[in-house]
PARO-667168 format. One record per residue (C-alpha): residue number from 1; residue in one letter; x, y, z. Coordinates in steps of 0.02 Angstrom, whole numbers, plus 50000, padded with zeros to 5 digits. Layout:
N
<r nr="NUM" rest="A" xx="X" yy="Y" zz="Z"/>
...
//
This chain:
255
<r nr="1" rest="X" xx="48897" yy="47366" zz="48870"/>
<r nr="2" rest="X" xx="48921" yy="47295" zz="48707"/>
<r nr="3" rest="X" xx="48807" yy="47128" zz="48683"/>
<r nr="4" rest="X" xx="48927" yy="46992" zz="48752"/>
<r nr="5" rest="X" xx="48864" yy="46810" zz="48709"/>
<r nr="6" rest="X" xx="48946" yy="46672" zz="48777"/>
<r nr="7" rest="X" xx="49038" yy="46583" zz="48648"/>
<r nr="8" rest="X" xx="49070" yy="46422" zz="48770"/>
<r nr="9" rest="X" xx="48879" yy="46411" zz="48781"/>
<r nr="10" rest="X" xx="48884" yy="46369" zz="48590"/>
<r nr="11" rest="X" xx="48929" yy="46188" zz="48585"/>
<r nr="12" rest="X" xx="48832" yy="46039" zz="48516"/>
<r nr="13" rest="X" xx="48683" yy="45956" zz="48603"/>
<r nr="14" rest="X" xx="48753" yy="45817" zz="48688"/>
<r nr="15" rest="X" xx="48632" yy="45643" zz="48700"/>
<r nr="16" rest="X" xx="48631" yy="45610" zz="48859"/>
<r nr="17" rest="X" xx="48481" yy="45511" zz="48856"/>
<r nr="18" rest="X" xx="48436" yy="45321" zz="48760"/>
<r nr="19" rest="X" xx="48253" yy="45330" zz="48665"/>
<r nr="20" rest="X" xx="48140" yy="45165" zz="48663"/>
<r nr="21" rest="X" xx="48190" yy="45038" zz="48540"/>
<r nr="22" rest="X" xx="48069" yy="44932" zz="48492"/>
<r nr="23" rest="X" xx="48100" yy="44768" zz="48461"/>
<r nr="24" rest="X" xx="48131" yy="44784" zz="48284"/>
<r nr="25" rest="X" xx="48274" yy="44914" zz="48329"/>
<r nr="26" rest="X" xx="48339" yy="44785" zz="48437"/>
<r nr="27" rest="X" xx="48346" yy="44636" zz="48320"/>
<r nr="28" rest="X" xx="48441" yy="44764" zz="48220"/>
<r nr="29" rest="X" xx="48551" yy="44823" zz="48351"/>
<r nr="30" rest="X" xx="48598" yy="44631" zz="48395"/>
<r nr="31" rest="X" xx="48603" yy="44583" zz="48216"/>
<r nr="32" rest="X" xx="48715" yy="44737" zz="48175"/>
<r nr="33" rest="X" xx="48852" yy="44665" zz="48328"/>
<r nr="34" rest="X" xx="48838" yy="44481" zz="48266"/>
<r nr="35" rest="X" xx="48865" yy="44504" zz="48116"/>
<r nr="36" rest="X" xx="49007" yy="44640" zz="48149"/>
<r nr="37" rest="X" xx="49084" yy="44499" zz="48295"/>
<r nr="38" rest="X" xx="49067" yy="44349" zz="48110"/>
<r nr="39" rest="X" xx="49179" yy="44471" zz="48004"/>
<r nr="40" rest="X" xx="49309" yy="44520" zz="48118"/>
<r nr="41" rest="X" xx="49323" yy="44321" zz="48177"/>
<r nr="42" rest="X" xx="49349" yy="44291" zz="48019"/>
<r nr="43" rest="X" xx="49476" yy="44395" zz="47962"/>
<r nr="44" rest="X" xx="49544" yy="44341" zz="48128"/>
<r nr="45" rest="X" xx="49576" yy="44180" zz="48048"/>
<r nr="46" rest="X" xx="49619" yy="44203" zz="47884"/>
<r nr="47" rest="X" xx="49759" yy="44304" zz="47966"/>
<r nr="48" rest="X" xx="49777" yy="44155" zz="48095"/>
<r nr="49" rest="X" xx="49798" yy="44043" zz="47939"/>
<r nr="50" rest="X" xx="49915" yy="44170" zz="47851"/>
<r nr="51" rest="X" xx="50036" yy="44179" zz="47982"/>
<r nr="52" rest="X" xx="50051" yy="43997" zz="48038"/>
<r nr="53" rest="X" xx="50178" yy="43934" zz="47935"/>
<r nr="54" rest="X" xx="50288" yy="44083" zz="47953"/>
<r nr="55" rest="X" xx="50356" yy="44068" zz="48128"/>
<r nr="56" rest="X" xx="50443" yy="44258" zz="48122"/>
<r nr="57" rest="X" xx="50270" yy="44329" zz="48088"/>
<r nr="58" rest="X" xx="50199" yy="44304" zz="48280"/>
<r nr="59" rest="X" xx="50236" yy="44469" zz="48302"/>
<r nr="60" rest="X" xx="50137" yy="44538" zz="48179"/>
<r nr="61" rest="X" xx="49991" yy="44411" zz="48215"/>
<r nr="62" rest="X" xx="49989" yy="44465" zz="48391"/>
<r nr="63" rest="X" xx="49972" yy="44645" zz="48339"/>
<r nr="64" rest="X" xx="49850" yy="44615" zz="48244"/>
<r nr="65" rest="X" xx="49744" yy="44510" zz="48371"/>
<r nr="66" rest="X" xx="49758" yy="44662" zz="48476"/>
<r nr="67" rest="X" xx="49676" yy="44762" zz="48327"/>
<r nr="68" rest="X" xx="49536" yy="44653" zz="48323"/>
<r nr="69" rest="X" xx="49488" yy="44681" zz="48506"/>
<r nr="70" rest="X" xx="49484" yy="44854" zz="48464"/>
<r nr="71" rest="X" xx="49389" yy="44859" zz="48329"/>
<r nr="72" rest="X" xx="49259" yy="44726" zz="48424"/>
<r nr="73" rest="X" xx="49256" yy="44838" zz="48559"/>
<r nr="74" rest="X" xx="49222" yy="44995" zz="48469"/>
<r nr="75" rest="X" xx="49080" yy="44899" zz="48371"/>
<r nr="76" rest="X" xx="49010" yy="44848" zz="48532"/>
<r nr="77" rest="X" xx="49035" yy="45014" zz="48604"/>
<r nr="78" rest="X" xx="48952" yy="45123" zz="48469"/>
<r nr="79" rest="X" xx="48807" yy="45015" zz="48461"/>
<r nr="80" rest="X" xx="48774" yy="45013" zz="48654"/>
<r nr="81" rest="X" xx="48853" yy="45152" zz="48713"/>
<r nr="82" rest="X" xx="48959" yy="45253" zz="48824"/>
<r nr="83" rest="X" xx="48920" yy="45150" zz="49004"/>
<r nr="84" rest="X" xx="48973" yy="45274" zz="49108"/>
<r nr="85" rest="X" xx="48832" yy="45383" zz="49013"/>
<r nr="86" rest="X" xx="48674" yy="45409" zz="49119"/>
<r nr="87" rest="X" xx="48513" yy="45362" zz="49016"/>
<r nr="88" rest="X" xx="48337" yy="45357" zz="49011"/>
<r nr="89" rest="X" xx="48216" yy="45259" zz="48951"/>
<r nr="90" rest="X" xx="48110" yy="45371" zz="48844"/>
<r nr="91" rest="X" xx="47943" yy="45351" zz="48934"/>
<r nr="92" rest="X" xx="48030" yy="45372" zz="49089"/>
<r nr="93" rest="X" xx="48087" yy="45535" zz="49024"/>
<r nr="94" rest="X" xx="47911" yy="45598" zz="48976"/>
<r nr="95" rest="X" xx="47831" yy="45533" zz="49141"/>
<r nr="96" rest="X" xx="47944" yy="45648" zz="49272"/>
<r nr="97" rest="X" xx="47896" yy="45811" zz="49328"/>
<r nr="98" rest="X" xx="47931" yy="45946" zz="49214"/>
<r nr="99" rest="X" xx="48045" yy="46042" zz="49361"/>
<r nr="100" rest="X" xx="48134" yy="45897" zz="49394"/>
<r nr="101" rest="X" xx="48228" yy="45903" zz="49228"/>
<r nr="102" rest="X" xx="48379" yy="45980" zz="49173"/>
<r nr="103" rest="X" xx="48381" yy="46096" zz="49049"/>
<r nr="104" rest="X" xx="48450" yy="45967" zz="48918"/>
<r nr="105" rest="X" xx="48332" yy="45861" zz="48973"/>
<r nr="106" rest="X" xx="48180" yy="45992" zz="48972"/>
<r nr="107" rest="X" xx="48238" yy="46028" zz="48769"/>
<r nr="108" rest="X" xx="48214" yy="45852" zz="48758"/>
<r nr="109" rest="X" xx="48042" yy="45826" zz="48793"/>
<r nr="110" rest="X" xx="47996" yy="45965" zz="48734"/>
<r nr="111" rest="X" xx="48060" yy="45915" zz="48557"/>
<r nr="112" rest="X" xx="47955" yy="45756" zz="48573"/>
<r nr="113" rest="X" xx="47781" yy="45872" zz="48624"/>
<r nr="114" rest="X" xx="47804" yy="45982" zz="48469"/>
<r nr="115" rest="X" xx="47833" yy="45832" zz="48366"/>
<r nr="116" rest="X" xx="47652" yy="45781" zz="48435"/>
<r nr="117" rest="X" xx="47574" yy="45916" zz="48415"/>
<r nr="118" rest="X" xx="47679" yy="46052" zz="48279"/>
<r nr="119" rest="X" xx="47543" yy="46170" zz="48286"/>
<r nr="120" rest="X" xx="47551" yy="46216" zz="48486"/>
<r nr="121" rest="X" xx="47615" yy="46398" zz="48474"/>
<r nr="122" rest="X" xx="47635" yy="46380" zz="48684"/>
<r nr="123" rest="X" xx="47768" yy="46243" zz="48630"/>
<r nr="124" rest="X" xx="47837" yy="46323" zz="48526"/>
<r nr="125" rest="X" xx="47885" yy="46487" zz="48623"/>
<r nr="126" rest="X" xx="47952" yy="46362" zz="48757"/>
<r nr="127" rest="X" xx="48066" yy="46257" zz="48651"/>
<r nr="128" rest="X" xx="48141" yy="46411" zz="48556"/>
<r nr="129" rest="X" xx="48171" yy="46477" zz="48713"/>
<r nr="130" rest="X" xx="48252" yy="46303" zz="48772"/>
<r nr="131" rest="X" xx="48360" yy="46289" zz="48630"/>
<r nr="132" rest="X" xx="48432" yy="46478" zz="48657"/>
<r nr="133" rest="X" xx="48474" yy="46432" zz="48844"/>
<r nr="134" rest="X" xx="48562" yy="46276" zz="48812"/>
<r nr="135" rest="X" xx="48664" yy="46362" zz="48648"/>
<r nr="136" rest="X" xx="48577" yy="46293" zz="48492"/>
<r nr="137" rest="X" xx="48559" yy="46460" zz="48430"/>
<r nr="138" rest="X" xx="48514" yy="46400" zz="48245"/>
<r nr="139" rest="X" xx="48363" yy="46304" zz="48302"/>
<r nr="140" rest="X" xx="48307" yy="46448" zz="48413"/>
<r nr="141" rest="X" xx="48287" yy="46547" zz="48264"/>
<r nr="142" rest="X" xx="48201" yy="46398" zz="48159"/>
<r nr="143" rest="X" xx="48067" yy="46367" zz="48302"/>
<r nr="144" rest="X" xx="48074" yy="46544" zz="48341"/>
<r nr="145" rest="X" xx="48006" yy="46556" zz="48166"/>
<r nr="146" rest="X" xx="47875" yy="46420" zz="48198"/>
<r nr="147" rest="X" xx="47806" yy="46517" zz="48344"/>
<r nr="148" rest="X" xx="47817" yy="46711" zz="48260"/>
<r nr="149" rest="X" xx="47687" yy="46607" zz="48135"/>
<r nr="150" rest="X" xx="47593" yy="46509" zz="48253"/>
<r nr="151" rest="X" xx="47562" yy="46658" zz="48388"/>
<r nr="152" rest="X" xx="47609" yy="46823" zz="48277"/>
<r nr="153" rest="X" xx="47711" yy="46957" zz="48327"/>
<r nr="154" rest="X" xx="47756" yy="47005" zz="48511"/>
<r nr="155" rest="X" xx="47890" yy="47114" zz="48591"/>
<r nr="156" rest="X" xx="47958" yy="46958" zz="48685"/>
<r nr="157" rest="X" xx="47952" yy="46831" zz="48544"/>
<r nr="158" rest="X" xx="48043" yy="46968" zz="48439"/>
<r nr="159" rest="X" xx="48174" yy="47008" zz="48541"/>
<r nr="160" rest="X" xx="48210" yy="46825" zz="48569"/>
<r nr="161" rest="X" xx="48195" yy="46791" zz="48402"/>
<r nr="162" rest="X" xx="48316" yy="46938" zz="48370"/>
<r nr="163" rest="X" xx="48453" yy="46860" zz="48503"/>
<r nr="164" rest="X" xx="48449" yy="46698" zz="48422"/>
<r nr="165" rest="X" xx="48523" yy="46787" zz="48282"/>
<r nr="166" rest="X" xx="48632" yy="46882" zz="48355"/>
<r nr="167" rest="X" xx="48690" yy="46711" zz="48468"/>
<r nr="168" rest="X" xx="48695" yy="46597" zz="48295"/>
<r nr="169" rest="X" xx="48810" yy="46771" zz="48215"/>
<r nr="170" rest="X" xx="48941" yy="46736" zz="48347"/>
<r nr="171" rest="X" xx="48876" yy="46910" zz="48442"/>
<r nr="172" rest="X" xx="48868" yy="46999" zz="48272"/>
<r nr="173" rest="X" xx="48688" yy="47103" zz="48266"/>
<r nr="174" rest="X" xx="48642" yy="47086" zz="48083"/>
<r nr="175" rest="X" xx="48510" yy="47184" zz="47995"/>
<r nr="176" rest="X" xx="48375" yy="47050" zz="48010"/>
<r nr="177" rest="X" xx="48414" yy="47050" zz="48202"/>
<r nr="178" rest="X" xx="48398" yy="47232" zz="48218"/>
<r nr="179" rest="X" xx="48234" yy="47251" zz="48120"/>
<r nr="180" rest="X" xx="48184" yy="47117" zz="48241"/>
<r nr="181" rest="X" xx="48221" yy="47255" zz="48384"/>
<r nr="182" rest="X" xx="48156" yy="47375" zz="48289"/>
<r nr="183" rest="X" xx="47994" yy="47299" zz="48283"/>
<r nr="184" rest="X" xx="47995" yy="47264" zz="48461"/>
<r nr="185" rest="X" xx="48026" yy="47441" zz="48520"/>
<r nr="186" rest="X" xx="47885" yy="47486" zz="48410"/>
<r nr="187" rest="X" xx="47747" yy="47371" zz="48491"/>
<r nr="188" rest="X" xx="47815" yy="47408" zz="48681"/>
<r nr="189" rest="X" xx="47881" yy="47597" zz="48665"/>
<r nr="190" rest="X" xx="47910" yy="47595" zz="48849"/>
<r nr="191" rest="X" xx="48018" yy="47436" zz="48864"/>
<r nr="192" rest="X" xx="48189" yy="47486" zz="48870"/>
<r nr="193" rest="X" xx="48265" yy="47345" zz="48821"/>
<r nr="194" rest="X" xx="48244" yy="47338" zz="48632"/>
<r nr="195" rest="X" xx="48304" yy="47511" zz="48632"/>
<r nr="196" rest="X" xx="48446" yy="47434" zz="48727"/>
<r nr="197" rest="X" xx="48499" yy="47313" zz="48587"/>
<r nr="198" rest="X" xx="48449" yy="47443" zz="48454"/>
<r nr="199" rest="X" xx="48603" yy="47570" zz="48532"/>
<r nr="200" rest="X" xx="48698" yy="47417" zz="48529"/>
<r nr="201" rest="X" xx="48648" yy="47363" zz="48334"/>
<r nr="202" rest="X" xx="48731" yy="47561" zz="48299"/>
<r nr="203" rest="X" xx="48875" yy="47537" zz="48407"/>
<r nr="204" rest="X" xx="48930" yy="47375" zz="48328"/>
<r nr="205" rest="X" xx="48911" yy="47484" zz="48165"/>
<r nr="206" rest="X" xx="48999" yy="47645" zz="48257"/>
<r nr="207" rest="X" xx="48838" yy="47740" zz="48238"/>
<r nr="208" rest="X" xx="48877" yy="47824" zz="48419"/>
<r nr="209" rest="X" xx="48764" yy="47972" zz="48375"/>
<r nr="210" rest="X" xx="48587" yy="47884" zz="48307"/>
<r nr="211" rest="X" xx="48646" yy="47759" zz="48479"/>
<r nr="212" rest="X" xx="48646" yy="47899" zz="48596"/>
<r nr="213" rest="X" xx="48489" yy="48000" zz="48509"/>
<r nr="214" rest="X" xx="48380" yy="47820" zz="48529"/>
<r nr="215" rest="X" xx="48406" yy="47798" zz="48689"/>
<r nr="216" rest="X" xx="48405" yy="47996" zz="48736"/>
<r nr="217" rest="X" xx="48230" yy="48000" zz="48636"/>
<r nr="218" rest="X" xx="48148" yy="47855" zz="48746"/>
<r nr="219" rest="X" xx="48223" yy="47946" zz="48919"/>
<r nr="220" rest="X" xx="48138" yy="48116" zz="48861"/>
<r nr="221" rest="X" xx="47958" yy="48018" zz="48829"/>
<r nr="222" rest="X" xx="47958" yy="47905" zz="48946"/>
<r nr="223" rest="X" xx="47915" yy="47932" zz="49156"/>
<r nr="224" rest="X" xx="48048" yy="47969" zz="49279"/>
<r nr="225" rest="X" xx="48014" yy="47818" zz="49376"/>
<r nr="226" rest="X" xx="48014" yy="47682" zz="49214"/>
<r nr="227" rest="X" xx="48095" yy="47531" zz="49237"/>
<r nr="228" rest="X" xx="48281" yy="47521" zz="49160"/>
<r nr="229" rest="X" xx="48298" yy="47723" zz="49151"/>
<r nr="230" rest="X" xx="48479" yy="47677" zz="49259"/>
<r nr="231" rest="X" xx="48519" yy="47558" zz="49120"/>
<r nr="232" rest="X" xx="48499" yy="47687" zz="48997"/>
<r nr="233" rest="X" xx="48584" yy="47815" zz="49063"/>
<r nr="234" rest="X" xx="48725" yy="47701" zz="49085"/>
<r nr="235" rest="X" xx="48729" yy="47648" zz="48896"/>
<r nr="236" rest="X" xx="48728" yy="47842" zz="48867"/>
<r nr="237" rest="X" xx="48863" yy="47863" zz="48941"/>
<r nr="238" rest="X" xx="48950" yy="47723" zz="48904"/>
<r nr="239" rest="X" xx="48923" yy="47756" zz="48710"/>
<r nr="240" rest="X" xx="48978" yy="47951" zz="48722"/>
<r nr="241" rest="X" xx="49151" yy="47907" zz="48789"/>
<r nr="242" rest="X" xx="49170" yy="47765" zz="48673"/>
<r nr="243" rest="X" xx="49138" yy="47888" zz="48554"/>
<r nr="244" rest="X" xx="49263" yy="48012" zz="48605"/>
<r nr="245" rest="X" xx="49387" yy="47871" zz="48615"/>
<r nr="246" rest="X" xx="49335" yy="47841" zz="48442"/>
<r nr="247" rest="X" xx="49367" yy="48023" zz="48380"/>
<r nr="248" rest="X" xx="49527" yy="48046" zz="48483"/>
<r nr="249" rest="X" xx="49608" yy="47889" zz="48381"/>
<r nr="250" rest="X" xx="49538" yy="47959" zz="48204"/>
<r nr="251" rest="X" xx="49620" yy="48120" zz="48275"/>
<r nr="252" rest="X" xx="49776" yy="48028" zz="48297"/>
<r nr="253" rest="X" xx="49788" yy="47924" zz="48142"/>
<r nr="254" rest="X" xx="49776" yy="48095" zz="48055"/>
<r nr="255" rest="X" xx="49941" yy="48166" zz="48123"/>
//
């Protein structure tokens, strides 16, 4: 029951997809390989020139031509990229259907609407989301940020905000995350699921009695029939024999 994020969902954002260049940017880009294709020539020859006279030093030439296709190739390579990489032409990008997209794809364009128009809290909330789903826990919390101050406070927006966190800690619930939760369980008192991460903010801290009392409290207010009671009850008892366990090893350590 303990908050389990996915470490292998915390990677980098991979580019899968080429922007627009203008034509400026691609003067530059076939500037940047002509004049990288003129150096390595050169030193091509001067090594060519080197080596001429000195009939034992083939080897070393031929080596050394081999070097300079590699080096061409990776200068060609990093300024074109990875063929095998699937691309899009930004526009392209911007012009499909919004449920056509992946979800790398979706981050994508929304980064490009927020960077229209920064003040769109309805953005917002969608990109912070985006970036949580895909890993990029750090700017979750940054545009998580942007949208707490765009829209204000909600239970939703809190508890995501709170996750980021807790996703960019590596699973750890700090105190900024949990007075996140806090607030949460304070504007929906009948949602159980920031009382849910609460319990698990005092677990992580072996708090096992304030867990237990939280979650008892919002069983003993709250309707028979409210959504997540089984949840609850589960993370009650979950938390009172981890907390026996607990004792039973203090016990121990004692003898």
């Amino acid at each position: 029951m303990v908050i389990d994020i996915n470490k292998n969902r915390i990677h980098e954002f991979k580019a899968n997809f080429k922007r627009d260049c203008t034509s400026e940017e691609s003067m530059q880009k076939a500037h940047f390989g002509s004049a990288l294709f003129v150096i390595m020539t050169k030193i091509q020859e001067n090594f060519a020139q080197k080596f001429r006279k000195d009939h034992k030093s083939i080897r070393t030439f031929m080596i050394l031509g081999a070097l300079f296709i590699f080096f061409v190739t990776w200068g060609v390579y990093s300024l074109t990229g990875n063929p095998k990489v699937k691309s899009y032409f930004f526009s392209e990008l911007m012009n499909k259907d919004p449920k056509m997209l992946n979800e790398y794809e979706k981050v994508v364009r929304l980064q490009a609407l927020f960077f229209r128009t920064p003040n769109d809290g309805k953005i917002a909330d969608a990109l912070a989301v985006g970036y949580f789903e895909i890993g990029h826990f750090q700017d979750s919390v940054n545009t998580y940020v942007d949208a707490l101050r765009l829209n204000g406070e909600s239970p939703q927006r809190l508890v995501g905000y709170g996750l980021a966190l807790v996703g960019y800690e590596n699973g750890v619930i700090t105190q900024e995350a949990q007075s996140a939760f806090q607030k949460a369980a304070d504007l929906a008192p009948n949602d159980f699921y920031p009382f849910l991460l609460l319990a698990s903010a005092f677990q992580q801290a072996k708090k096992f009695t304030q867990a237990v009392q939280i979650l008892q409290n919002f069983l003993d207010r709250t309707p028979e029939d409210i959504t997540g009671r089984s949840q609850i009850e589960a993370m009650i008892a979950y938390l009172r024999s981890v907390s026996n366990q607990d004792a039973g090893e203090v016990l121990e350590s004692l003898h």
